[in-house]
Each structure stands twice: as C-alpha cells, then as structure tokens.
C-alpha positions in Angstrom: 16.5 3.8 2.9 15.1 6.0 0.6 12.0 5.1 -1.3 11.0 7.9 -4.6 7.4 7.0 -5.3 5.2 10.1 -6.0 1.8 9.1 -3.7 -0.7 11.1 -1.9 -2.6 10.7 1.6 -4.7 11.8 4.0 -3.4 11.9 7.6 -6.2 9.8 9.0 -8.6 11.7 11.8 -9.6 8.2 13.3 -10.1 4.6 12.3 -8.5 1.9 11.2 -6.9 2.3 7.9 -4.6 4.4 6.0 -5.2 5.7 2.3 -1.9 5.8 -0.3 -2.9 6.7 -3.6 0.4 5.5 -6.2 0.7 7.4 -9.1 0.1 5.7 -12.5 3.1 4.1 -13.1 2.8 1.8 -10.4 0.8 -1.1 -10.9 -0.9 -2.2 -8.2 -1.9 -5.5 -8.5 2.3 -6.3 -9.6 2.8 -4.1 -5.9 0.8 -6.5 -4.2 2.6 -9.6 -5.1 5.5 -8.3 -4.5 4.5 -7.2 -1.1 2.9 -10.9 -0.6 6.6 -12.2 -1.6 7.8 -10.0 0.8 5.4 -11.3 3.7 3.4 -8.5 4.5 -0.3 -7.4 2.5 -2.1 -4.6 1.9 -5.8 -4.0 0.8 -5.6 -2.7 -3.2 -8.0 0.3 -3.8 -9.5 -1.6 -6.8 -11.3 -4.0 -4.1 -13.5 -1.8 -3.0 -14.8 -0.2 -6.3 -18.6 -0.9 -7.0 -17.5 -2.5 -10.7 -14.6 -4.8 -10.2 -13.1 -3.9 -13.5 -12.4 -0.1 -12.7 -8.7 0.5 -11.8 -7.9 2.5 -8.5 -4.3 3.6 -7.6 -5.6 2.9 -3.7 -3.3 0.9 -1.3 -5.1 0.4 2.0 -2.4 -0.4 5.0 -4.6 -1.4 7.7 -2.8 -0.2 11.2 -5.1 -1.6 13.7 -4.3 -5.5 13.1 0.0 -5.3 13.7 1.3 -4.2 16.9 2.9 -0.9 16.6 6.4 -2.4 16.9 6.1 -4.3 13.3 5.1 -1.2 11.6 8.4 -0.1 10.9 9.5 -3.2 9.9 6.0 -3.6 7.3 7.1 -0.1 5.9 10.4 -0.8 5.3 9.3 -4.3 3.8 6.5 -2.2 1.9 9.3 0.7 0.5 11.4 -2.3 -0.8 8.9 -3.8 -2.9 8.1 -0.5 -4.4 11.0 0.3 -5.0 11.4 -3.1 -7.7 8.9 -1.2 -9.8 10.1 2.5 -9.0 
C-alpha cells in the first residue's frame, strides 16, 4: 500500500514519541477522526501549543504504549485514513 502524503520527521534519538509534521492540506483534526473510526489515535500537534487556538500540522504517534507487533498494523490503519483526505 502506497500512501502520497508530503510529511516531514525527525528520526527520534530516544523517548517515547514520534513527530509527523502533514503538510497543509491535511487537516488534522478531520485525520484524527478518521483515525478514531479506524480504531487507532494519535496525539494532534495542536494539543500541545501554549494558545489552543494556534493550528499545528503535528501528529504525535506514541510508540512506547503498543507492543511492537501492532505497529504495523497502526501504520497501515494510519496510511488508510490519510489516504481518505490525500
């Protein structure tokens, strides 16, 4: 499965979460439910601004909370729902 969303990241050094940053045309909040529907959740950047009302383009996956056998299947759930809005 392919999945065509532009995005940038950091290849995390340590801790517990993983950065995506969408590009604009993807609207994260819409992602989110989407993702929900599917039954998985992410973190949306915008949650962790000091004013609630600025928009962020940040998804944060965590990794430390699913085993490392459901990733795959999280990603591919994850690539699905972007790809509704893609």
């Amino acid at each position: 499965m392919k999945c065509y969303m532009e995005s940038s990241w950091n290849t995390p050094e340590g801790g517990f979460f993983f950065w995506l940053t969408a590009n604009d045309n993807v609207d994260v909040k819409l992602l989110l439910e989407e993702a929900r529907n599917s039954g998985i959740a992410f973190a949306p950047g915008f949650r962790f601004n000091v004013e609630s009302n600025t928009p962020s383009q940040g998804i944060r996956l965590a990794f430390s909370e699913v085993s490392t056998e459901n990733i795959p299947e999280g990603i591919s759930r994850l690539s699905k729902a972007i790809q509704k809005f893609t």
